[in-house]
N, C-alpha and C positions, 0 to 999 in steps of 0.2 A: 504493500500500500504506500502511495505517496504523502510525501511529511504533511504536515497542517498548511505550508506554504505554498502548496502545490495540489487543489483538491477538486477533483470535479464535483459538480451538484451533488451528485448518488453519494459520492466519495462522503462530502462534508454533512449531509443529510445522516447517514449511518454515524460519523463523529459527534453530532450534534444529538441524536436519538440516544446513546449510548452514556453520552452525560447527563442528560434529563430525566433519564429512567428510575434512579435510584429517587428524583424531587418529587415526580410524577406519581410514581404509581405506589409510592408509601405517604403521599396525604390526604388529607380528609377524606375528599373527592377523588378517588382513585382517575388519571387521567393519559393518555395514549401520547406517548413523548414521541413519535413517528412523526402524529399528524401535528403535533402543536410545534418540530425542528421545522416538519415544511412550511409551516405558518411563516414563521421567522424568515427562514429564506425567502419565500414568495413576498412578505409585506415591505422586508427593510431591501431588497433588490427590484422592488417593484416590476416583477413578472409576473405573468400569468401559470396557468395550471398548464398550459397547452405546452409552453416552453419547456418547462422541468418532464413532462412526459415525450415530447418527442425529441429533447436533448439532451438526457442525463449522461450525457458522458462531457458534455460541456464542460471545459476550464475555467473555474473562476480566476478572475484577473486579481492582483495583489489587494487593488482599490478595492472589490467586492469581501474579499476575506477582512480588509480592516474595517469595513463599516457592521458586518457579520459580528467578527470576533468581541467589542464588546459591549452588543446586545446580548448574547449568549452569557458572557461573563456578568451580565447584572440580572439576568434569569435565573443563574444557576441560585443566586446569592436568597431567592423566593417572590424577590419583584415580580408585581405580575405583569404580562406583558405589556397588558392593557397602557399601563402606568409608560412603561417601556417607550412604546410606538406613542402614544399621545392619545390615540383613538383606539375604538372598539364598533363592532358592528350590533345591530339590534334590528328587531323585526327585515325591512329591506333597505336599511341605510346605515353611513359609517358616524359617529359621533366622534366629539372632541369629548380627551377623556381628562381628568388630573385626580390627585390624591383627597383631595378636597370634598368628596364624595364619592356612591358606591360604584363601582364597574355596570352598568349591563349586563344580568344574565338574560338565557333564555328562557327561563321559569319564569319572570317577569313577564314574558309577552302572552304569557296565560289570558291575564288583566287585561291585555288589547283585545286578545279575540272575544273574551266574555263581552266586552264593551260595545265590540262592534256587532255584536250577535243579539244584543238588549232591543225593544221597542221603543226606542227614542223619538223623541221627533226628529224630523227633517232638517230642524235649525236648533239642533240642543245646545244649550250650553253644559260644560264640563268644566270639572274642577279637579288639579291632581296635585293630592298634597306631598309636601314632601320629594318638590319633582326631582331633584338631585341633577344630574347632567341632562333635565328633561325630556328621559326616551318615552313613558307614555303618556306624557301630554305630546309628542311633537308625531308619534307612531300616531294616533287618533284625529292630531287638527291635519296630518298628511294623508291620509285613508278617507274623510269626512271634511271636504272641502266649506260645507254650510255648515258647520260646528265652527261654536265657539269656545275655545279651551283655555283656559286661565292655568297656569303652574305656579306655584309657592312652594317656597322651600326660607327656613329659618337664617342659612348661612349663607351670608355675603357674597364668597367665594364660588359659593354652587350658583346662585343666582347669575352671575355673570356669564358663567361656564355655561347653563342653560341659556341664555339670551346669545351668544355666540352659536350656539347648534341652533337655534332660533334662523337664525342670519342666513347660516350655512346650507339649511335647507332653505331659505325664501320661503317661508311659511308667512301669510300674514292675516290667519286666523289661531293665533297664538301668541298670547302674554305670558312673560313671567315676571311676579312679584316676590321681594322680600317680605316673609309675614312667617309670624309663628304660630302654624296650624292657619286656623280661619279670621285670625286679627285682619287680617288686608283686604276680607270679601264681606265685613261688615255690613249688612242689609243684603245682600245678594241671594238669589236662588239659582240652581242648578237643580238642570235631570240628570245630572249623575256625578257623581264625587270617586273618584280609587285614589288608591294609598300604598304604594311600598314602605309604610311606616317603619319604623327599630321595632324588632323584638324577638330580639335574643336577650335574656337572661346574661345579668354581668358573669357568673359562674359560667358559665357553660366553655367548656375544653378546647372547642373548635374556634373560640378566638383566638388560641393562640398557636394556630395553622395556617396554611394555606394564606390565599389573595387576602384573606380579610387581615392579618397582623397588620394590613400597608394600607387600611379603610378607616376611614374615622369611627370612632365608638360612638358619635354625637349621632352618625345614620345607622347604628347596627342596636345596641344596646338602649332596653327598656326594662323599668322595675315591674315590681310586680309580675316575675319570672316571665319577665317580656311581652307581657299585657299592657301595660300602663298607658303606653299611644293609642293603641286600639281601641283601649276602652272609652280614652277619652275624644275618639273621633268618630265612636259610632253613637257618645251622649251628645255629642255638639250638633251630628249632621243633620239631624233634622231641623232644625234652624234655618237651615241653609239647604234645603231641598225643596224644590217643586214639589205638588200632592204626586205621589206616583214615583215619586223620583228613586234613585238608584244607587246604592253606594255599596262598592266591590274594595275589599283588601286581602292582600299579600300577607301570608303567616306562615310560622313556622309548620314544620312538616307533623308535630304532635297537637297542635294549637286551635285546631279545626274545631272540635266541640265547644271547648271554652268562648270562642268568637263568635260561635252560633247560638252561644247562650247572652252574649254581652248585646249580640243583634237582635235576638228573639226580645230581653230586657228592655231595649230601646224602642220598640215600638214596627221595629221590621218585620212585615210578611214576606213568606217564599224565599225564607233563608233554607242557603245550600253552599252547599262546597264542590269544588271542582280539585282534583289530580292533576299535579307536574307531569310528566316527561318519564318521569322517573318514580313513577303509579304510586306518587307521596300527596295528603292532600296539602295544596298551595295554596288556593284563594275561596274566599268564603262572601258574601254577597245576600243583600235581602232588598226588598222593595217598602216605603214610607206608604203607607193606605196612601188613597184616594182622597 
């Protein structure tokens, strides 16, 4: 095999699988270091999938290996890549990402399909608390051109970061506001409110794994073993709900009962829960009567 100086695609692909395996597949989220080295190559060489299949015996040029080399070496260290490259992708688009809030997963985009699958009106307005780097207010005001979607989020820093991915898509059925929780929609209604709220529990093991060590505690962790948000956004929403209206949130994988009792409490009909990806239950959801 040729040195590290000297590596074609295939070549540095197998280098680069071979050191990620041991980060990969012993965290939280057991994860395939194959596809996430071709990630890397493909994002930070900006190629496509067609190049690396119909050229893997391609020589990367010096220039290629140094841009390469230390993306890889701030991987290996559990930076996520997200963090890495600047952006991440969600539902059918790329965002701008930073530390300042949480990554984009794809359990997340649960909340758009429920959203878009609800009987809303024509011209709903939408409310998404908590919007962080704003992928599902920005996934729903892009899907739903006659929507109107408002995003809040408490941190400064997110707020910007959302108003930038704002920009980036040309959306311009989409605000976002500094506010904590529903301070900044004061007198307003919405037919429908979702929420990637905190709620994990300060205990719990898995903060201190994986992407999340390098995510703010201020978006992951909630008291009241990670009820706390929840519960105070499914006592608030109705305030803030059209009759009829709709409010969906994102929860932990054990948390489904408890959030369908704090909804059932609140005054919600046609509370249910829906399954991740990963046949865990993720989001739970009720309807305000009439």
């Amino acid at each position: 095999m040729k040195t590290v100086n000297s590596l074609s695609l295939t070549q540095w692909l197998q280098h680069a699988t071979a050191l990620l395996t041991p980060l990969l597949e012993t965290g939280p989220v057991p994860a395939d270091a194959k596809q996430e080295a071709r990630r890397i190559l493909l994002e930070v060489l900006d190629i496509n999938a067609t190049t690396l299949m119909l050229y893997p015996e391609r020589e990367l040029t010096q220039e290629q290996l140094l841009l390469l080399e230390p993306v890889l070496t701030r991987r290996l260290t559990g930076e996520p890549l997200a963090h890495i490259l600047g952006h991440w992708y969600f539902w059918d688009f790329k965002l701008a990402v930073a530390p300042c809030t949480l990554i984009p997963r794809p359990d997340t985009e649960l909340l758009v399909e429920q959203s878009l699958a609800l009987p809303l009106p024509v011209k709903a307005k939408v409310l998404d608390l908590g919007t962080g780097t704003g992928a599902i207010a920005l996934a729903l005001a892009k899907e739903k051109p006659n929507w109107t979607v408002t995003g809040v989020d408490l941190q400064p820093d997110a707020v910007e970061l959302a108003k930038q991915n704002v920009q980036l898509l040309a959306l311009t059925n989409c605000q976002i506001k500094q506010s904590s929780w529903f301070d900044a929609v004061a007198g307003q209604q919405f037919d429908l409110i979702v929420s990637n709220p905190p709620y994990i529990d300060a205990e719990d093991p898995h903060l201190a794994l994986g992407d999340v060590r390098f995510e703010p505690d201020s978006a992951l962790v909630a008291s009241e073993q990670g009820l706390a948000d929840i519960r105070h956004i499914c006592t608030q929403a109705p305030q803030f709900l059209a009759p009829s209206g709709w409010l969906w949130l994102e929860h932990g994988y054990q948390q489904s009962e408890a959030v369908q009792q704090i909804l059932t409490e609140a005054g919600f009909t046609q509370v249910q829960s829906v399954k991740d990806y990963g046949d865990q239950w993720r989001i739970t959801g009720g309807q305000l009567p009439a």
